[in-house]
C-alpha positions as CSV (number, residue, x, y, z in Angstrom):
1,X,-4.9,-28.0,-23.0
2,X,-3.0,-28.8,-19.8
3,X,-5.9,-28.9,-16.1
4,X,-3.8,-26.3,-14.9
5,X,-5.6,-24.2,-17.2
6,X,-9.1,-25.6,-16.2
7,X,-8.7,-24.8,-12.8
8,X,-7.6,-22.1,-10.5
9,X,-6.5,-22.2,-6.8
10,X,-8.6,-20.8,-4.0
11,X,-5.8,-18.5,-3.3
12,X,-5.5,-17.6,-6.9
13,X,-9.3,-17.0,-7.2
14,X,-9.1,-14.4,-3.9
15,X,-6.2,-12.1,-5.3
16,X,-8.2,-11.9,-8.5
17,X,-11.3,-10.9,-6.6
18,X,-9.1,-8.4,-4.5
19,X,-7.7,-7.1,-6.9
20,X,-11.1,-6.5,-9.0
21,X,-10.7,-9.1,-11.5
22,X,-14.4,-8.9,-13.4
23,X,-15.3,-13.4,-12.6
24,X,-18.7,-14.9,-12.7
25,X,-18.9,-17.3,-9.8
26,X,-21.5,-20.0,-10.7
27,X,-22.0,-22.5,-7.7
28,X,-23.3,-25.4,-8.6
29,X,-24.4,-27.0,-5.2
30,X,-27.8,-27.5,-4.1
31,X,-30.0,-24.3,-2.9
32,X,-29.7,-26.1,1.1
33,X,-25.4,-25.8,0.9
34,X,-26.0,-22.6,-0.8
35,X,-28.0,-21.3,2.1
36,X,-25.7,-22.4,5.0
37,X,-22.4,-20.7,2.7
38,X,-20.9,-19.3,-0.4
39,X,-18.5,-16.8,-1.9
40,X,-20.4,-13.3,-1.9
41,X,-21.3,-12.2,-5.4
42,X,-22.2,-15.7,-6.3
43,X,-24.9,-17.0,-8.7
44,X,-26.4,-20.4,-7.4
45,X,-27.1,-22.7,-10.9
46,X,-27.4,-26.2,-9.2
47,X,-25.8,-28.6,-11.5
48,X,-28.9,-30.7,-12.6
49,X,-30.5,-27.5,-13.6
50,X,-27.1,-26.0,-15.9
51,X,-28.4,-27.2,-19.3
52,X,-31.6,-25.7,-19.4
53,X,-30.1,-22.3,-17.4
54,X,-26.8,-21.9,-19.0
55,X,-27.6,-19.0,-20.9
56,X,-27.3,-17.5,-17.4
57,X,-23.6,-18.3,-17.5
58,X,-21.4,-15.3,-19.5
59,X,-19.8,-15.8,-22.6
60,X,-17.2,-13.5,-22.7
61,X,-14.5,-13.1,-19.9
62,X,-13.6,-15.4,-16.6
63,X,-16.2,-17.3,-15.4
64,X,-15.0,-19.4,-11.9
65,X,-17.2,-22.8,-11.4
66,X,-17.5,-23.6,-7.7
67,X,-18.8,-26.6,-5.4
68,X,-17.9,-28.6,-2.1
69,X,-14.6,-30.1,-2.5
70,X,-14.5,-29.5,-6.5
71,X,-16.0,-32.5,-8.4
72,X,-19.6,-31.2,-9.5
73,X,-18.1,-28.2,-10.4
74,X,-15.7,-30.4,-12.6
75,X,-18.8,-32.1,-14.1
76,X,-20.4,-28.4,-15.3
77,X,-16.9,-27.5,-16.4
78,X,-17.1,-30.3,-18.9
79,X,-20.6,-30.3,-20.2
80,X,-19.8,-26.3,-20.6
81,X,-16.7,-26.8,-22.3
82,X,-17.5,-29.6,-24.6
83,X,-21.2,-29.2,-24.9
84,X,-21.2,-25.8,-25.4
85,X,-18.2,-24.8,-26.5
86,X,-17.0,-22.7,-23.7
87,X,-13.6,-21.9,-23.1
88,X,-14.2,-19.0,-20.5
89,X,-15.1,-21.4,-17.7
90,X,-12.4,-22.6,-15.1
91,X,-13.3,-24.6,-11.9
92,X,-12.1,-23.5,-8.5
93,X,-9.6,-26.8,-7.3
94,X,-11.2,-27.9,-4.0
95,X,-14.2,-25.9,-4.2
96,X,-15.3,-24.0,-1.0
97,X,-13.6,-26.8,1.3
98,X,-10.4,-25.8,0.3
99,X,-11.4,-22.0,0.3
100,X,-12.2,-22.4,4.1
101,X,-9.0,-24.8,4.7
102,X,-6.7,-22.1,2.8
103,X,-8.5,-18.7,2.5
104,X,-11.0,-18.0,5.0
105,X,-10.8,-19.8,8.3
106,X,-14.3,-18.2,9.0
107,X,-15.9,-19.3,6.3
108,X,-18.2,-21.9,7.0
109,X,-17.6,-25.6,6.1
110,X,-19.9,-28.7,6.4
């Protein structure tokens, strides 16, 4: 399977979410970067608590992985998929860095 199906762009991830699109959005950060910011309708799963809480994670349609700049994310996107067998999960490329650089100027960055 090619990355460019692992991942999705920040700007492809807000016209789904526009739009209506039904996407789980597990953020993986720690409870502290949750806090300060994160996409509304998020589900905070830090990544060092994802094996023992990933029944928490849907099985059945999109499911959006998200962190800072997109390498945790990348890390639960693999134990998910090759772990557990889950081919609904797809990490947002950049994480909420690139959400603030490209999406929302007003969203908060650190």
């Amino acid at each position: 399977m090619s990355s460019s199906a692992l991942e999705i762009s920040p700007e492809d991830l807000h016209r789904r979410l526009q739009a209506g699109d039904d996407i789980q959005l597990i953020d993986v950060r720690e409870e502290m970067e949750f806090e300060y910011c994160h996409l509304p309708g998020s589900l905070l799963l830090p990544l060092d608590e994802l094996p023992r809480r990933a029944a928490e994670i849907r099985t059945e349609g999109p499911v959006v992985v998200i962190c800072h700049h997109g390498v945790r994310s990348a890390h639960a996107l693999g134990y998910l998929r090759q772990r557990l067998g889950r081919t609904n999960v797809i990490n947002l490329r950049g994480g909420v860095a690139a959400w603030a650089e490209r999406v929302d100027p007003a969203f908060p960055t650190y």
